[in-house]
N, C-alpha and C positions, 0 to 999 in steps of 0.2 A: 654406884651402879645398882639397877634393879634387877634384883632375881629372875623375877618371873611375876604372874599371877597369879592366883588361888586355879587348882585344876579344880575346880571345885565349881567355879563358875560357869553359866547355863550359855551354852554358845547363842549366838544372838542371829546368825543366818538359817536356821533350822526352820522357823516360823517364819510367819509374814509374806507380806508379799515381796516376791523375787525380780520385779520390775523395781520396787522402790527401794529392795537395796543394793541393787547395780546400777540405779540410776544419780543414789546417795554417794555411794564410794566412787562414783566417777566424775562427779562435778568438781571438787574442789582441785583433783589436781588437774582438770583441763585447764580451769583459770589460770595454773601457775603455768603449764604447756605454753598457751596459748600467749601469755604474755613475754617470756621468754622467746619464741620462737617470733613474735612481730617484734623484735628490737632485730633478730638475725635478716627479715624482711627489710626493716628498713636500711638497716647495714648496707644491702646491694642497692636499694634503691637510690639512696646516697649516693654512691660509686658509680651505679647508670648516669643520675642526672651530670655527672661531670662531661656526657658527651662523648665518650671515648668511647667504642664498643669492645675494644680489646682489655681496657680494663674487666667491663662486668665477665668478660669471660674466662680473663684473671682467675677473678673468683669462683668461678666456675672448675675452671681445673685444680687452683689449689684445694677448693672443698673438698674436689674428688679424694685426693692423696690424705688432708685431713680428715676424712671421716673413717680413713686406713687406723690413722693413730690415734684419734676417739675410740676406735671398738675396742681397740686394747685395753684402753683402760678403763674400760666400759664392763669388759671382761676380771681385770683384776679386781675391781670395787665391788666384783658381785664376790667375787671369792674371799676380799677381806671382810665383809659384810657381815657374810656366811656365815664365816667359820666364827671370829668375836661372839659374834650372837650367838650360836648354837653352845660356846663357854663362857656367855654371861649366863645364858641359863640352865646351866650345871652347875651353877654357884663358882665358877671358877676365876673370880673375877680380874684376881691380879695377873693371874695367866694369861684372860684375854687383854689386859693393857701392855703385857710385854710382846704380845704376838702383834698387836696392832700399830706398836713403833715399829718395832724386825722387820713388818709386812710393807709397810709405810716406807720405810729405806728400801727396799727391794724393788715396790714400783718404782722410787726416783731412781734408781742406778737404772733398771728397767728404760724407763720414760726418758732420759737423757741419753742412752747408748741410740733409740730408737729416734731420737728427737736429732741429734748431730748426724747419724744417717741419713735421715730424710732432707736433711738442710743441705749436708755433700752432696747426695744424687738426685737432688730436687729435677736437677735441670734434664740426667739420663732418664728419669722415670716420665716426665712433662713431655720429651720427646719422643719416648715408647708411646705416649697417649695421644702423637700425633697434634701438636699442639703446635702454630705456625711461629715464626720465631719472635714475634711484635709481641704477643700472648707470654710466650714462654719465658721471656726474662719478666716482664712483673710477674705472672705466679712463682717463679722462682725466688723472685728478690720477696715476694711475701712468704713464702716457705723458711727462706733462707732467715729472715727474721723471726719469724714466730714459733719453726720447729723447736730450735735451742731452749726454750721455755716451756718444752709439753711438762717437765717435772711437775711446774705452777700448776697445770692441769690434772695430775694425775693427787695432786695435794688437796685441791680445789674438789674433788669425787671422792677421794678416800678419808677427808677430816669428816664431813658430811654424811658418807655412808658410816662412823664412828660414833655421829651424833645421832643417827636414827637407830645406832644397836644399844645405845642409853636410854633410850626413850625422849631426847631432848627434839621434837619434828620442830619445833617452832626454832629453833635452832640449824637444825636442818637445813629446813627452808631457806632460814635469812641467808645464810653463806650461800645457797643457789643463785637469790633473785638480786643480789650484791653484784652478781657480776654482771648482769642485763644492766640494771641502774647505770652502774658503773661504764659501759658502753654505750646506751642511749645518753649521757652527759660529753662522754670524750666524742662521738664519733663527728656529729656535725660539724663540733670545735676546730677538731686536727682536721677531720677532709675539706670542710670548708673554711671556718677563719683562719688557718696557717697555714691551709693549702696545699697540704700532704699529699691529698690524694688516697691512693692503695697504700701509700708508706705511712701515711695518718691510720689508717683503717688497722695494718698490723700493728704499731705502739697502741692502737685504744685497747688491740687485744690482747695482747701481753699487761699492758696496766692492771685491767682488770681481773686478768689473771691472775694475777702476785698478787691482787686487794684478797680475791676469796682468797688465794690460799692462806694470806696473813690471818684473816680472819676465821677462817676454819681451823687453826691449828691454834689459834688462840682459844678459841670456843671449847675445844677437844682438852686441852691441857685446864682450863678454868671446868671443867665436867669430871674430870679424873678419867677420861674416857681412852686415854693414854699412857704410858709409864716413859722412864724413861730409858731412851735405846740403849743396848749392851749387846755387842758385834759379834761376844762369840757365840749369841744364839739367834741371829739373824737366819743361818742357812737352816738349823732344825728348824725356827718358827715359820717359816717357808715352807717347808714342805707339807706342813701341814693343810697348807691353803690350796698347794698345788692341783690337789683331784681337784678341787670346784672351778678354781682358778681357769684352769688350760683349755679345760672343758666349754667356762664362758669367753674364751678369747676365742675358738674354734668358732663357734657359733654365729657369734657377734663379727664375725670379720665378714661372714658370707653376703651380705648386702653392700657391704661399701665396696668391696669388689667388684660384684657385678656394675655399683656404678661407674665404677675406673672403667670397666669395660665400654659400658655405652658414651662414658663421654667421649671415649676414644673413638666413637664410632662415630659420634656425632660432627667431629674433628673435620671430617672429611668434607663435610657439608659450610663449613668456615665459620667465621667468631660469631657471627648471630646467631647460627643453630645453637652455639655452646652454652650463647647469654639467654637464649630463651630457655634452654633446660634446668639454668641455673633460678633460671625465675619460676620456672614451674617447680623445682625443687623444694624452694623457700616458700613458695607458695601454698604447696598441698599440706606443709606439716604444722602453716597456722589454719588454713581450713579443716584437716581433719585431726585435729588436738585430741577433741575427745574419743574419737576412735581409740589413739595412740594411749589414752588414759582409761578407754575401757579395759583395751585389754592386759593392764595391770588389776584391775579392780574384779574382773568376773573369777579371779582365782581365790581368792581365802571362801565365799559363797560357794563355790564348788569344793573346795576342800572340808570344810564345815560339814556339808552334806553327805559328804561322801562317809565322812567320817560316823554321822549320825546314822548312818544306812538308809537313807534316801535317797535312792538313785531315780526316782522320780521327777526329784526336784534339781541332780545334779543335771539332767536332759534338759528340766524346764532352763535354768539358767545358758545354756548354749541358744537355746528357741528365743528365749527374753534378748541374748547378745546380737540375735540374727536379725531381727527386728529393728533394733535400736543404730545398728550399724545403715540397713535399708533405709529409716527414716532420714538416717542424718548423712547420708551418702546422698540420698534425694532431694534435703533440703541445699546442699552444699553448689549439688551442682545446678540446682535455680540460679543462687547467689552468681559463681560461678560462671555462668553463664548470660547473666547480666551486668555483670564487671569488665566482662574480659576487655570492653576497649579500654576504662581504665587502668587496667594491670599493664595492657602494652605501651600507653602512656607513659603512667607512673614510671617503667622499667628501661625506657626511649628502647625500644625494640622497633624493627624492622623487618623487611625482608621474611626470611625463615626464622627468626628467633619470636616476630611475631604473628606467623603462621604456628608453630609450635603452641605456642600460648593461647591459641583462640584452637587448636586443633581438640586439645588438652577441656578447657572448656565448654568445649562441645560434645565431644564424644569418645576421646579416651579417659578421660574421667570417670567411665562405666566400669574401669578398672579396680577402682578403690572399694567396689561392695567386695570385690574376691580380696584386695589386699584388707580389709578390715576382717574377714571371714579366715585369711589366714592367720590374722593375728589372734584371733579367740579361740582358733584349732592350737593353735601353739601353745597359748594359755592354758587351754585343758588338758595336753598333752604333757608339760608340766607338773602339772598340781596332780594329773590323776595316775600318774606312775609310768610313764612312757615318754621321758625326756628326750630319747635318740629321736624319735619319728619326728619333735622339732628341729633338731637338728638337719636331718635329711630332707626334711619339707624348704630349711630356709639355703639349704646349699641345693637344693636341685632346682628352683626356683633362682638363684642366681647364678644359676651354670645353665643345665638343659634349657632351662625357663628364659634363659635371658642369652645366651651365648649366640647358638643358631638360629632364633627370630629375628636377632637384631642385623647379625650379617644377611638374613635373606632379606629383612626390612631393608637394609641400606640401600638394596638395589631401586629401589621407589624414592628415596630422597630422605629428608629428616623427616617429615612427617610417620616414613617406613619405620623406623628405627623405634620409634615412640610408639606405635601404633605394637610393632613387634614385642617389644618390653611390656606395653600392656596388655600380650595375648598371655606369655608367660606368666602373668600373674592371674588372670583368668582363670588358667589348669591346673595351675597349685592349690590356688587359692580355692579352688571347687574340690578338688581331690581332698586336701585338708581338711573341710570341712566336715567332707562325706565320712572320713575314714577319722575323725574324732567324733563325728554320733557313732560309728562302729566300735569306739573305743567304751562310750558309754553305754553301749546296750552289753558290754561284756564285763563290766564292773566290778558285779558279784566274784569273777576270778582275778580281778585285776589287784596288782600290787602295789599300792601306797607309797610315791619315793619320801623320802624322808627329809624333814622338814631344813633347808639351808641347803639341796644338794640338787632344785632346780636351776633352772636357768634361762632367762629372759632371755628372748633374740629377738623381739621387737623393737625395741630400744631404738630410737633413730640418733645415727652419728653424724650432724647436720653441725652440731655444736657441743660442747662439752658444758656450755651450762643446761641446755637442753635435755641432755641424757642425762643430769643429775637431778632435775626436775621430774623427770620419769621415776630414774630410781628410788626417789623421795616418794613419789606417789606407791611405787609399789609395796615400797616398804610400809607406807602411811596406813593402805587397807590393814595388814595386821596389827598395825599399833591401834588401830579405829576398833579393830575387833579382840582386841584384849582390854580398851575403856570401857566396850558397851558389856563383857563379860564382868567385870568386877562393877558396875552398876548394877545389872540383874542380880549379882550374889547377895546386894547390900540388900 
């Protein structure tokens, strides 16, 4: 394992232009976003063309309940992350191999308690969500499959986040985008040549599953990035994790929530409204990737600066993010908005699921400059010493923000609903933003959280390779900016 680097070296966001290095730290991992997230695209679109509308909405309800049990682990991979890395670089290293099995077994007992609940009350929780009964047994029969397997998932995040606290990204990576691969090969196969269907669609996922984990813990163990486990210090090395840990499962749960909420809401309006939201879902997170990879990337540049006492340029960098977001919130929704009878094609929408989809297209898509502007208030909220205010920003935004618009919206139809959800992100998302340049005009007092003890809540729980794709990215900026520091020193 590597110590560290020389503190010795000249931080490398200090200078230069702050356009080209937020524009640098966020290109490479939208590529891997983006390509991840159009295999999860085509996923449904697959499932659409089989002609059933109850299937794609299937999918729709089981993502909801699975993006419950993505945050989790979404939350535990930041806390193993964390902590490992903050005792590689204390020189502690065998310390961190023994905390990173302990922590490692704690999310599988964790992810398996979590994962055979979700399989038993797949079907009470699908019908809290209002979900009609044709729907309700394939999302459940795909829950009922694929829950028992979330361990795969939480092995598949946590060898990966192991790999990037060694500095091994290119390792990383590969365990990430193994599991897209590995899906874009089985999905056509099973749904269409053996004719699976949804029951093809869950074995590609569980497959692919069990490949990364195989291969991340293979990875992990050929890096020394591991030791090996000894039970009686699993519950201490656990607790150690617990402060970061709880912290990012809290966080991280507040958006998949809100969408169990609104698909619930959507419920009412029948299986097309469901399948159109589900399209617009998968939809927006290959269109705004790089959003979703900015705001991993505009934090180590704010932190950098802050550091160096340039609260000039830690402003400039929020003004640089607000731009960047505007342009490509603009260009998106051209695109957009020129597609959309394709997207309703591609997706066989109908009815209100393809009203939703051309609504979406048209003009609540105006939603996404405040949802990107929430993501970089978060980001700097973060990095510059004021972790809660993310928190509270991304739980009030899918509570207050999303709870009673959506019920007033329903009264208007699904349009209402969607229309309401994007007013809520509207007033967050402009609040956030206001009251994080308030945070940086007050800098000079402000308190520096310390480094391994933020916490992302952007993260989209859409997929589990997806959030590992993110994660890798976030982690990726500081590993980019401890190369370019030990370059300048030579």
């Amino acid at each position: 394992m590597k110590a560290g680097h020389s503190s010795s070296a000249r931080a490398c966001f200090v200078t230069g232009s702050i356009m080209r290095h937020v524009l640098t730290m966020t290109s490479t991992g939208a590529i891997g976003l983006t390509a991840v997230f159009a295999v999860d695209l085509l996923n449904l679109a697959y499932i659409a063309h089989l002609g059933d509308p109850s299937l794609t909405a299937a999918i729709g309800y089981a993502g909801a309940v699975s993006g419950l049990q993505i945050a989790v682990s979404i939350g535990m991979t930041i806390g193993l992350g964390a902590c490992v890395g903050r005792l590689i670089g204390a020189g502690q290293c065998g310390l961190a191999r023994r905390v990173a099995a302990s922590f490692l077994a704690t999310m599988v007992i964790i992810s398996t308690v979590l994962g055979l609940v979700t399989a038993v009350a797949g079907r009470m929780i699908l019908h809290w969500m209002k979900a009609p009964p044709e729907t309700l047994e394939q999302a459940a029969g795909y829950l009922w499959l694929v829950s028992p397997f979330l361990p795969l998932v939480v092995l598949g995040m946590g060898t990966s986040a192991l790999l990037r606290s060694v500095g091994d990204a290119k390792g990383a990576m590969n365990v990430t985008l193994i599991g897209a691969v590995v899906t874009a090969l089985l999905d056509p196969l099973l749904i269409f040549g053996l004719h699976e269907g949804l029951t093809g669609a869950a074995v590609s996922a569980v497959l692919a599953r069990g490949v990364v984990a195989g291969v991340g813990l293979r990875r992990t163990s050929a890096r020394g990035a591991i030791g090996r486990l000894k039970p009686r210090f699993i519950l201490a090395d656990s607790r150690r994790i617990r402060p970061i840990a709880v912290p990012a499962v809290l966080t991280n749960l507040a958006t998949p929530l809100g969408s169990v909420w609104v698909t619930g809401a959507m419920s009412q309006f029948g299986l097309s409204a469901v399948a159109g939201q589900a399209a617009v879902s998968r939809s927006v997170v290959v269109a705004f990737a790089f959003i979703f990879s900015l705001s991993g990337s505009v934090g180590p540049v704010m932190a950098q600066n802050l550091g160096a006492g340039q609260i000039g340029r830690v402003r400039e960098v929020l003004i640089v993010a607000v731009k960047i977001i505007t342009l490509s919130v603009a260009v998106m929704w051209g695109v957009l908005w020129l597609t959309q009878d394709l997207l309703v094609e591609g997706f066989h929408l109908s009815g209100a699921g393809g009203d939703l989809v051309r609504l979406f297209c048209n003009w609540t898509v105006v939603s996404w400059f405040f949802m990107g502007f929430l993501f970089i208030a978060n980001s700097a909220f973060n990095n510059l010493g004021h972790p809660v205010y993310s928190t509270l920003f991304n739980w009030g935004r899918a509570t207050l923000g999303t709870i009673p618009l959506v019920m007033y919206g329903a009264r208007y139809g699904a349009g209402g609903v969607q229309i309401g959800e994007g007013i809520g992100v509207v007033v967050f998302g402009a609040l956030a933003l206001r009251t994080a340049f308030g945070v940086v005009s007050r800098l000079p007092q402000a308190v520096v959280c310390p480094v391994g003890e933020t916490v992302r809540s952007d993260i989209p729980a859409i997929s589990p390779e997806g959030a590992m794709v993110d994660l890798d990215d976030m982690a990726a900026a500081q590993d980019e900016d401890s190369r370019r520091n030990v370059a300048s020193a030579r």
